[in-house]
C-alpha positions, -999 to 999 in steps of 0.1 A, spaced: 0 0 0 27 24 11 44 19 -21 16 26 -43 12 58 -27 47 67 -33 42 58 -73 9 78 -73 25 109 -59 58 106 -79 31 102 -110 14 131 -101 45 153 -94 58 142 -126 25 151 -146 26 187 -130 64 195 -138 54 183 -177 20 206 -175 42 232 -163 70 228 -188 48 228 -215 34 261 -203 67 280 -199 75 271 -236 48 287 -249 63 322 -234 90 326 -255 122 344 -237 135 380 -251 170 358 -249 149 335 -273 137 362 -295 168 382 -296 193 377 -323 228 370 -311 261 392 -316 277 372 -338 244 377 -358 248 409 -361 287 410 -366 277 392 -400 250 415 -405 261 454 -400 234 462 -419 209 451 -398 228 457 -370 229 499 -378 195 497 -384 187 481 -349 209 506 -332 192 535 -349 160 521 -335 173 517 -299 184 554 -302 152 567 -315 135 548 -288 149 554 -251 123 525 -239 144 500 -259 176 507 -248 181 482 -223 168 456 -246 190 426 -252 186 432 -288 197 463 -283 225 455 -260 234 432 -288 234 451 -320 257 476 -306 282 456 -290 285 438 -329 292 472 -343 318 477 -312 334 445 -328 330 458 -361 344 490 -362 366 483 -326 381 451 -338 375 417 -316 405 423 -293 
C-alpha cells in the first residue's frame, strides 16, 4: 500500500512538472527572441538599423537586442581584441 502511494505521488508530481514545462514554452524568452552578436557581426546592416531604432526609442535601450546590436558594431568598427 505504502508503495503505491509513493508511485501515485511521484506520477502526479511528474505530470505537473510536464503541464508546467509545456506552459513556460509557450512564453518565449527575449533571450529566445533576440538575435545573437555574432548575428549581427555578420550583418552590420541590420545591426545599424537596430541601433538607430534603440536610439530613437529610449524605452528599448536596455533591450538585449539592443544591448546586442551595438556591441556587434563595437566589434566591427573596434576590432574583436
Amino acid at each position: 500500500m505504502q508503495k503505491n502511494i509513493i508511485l501515485v505521488t511521484a506520477s502526479a508530481m511528474i505530470l505537473v512538472l510536464s503541464a508546467f514545462k509545456v506552459i513556460s514554452a509557450e512564453e518565449p524568452r527575449e533571450e529566445d527572441q533576440a538575435k545573437s552578436i555574432a548575428w549581427y557581426v555578420a550583418h552590420v546592416r541590420e545591426a545599424r538599423a537596430m541601433n538607430q531604432q534603440c536610439h530613437d526609442n529610449p524605452g528599448m535601450q536596455s533591450s538585449l537586442e539592443c544591448r546586442n546590436a551595438l556591441h556587434a558594431l563595437e566589434i566591427s568598427f573596434k576590432g574583436g581584441n
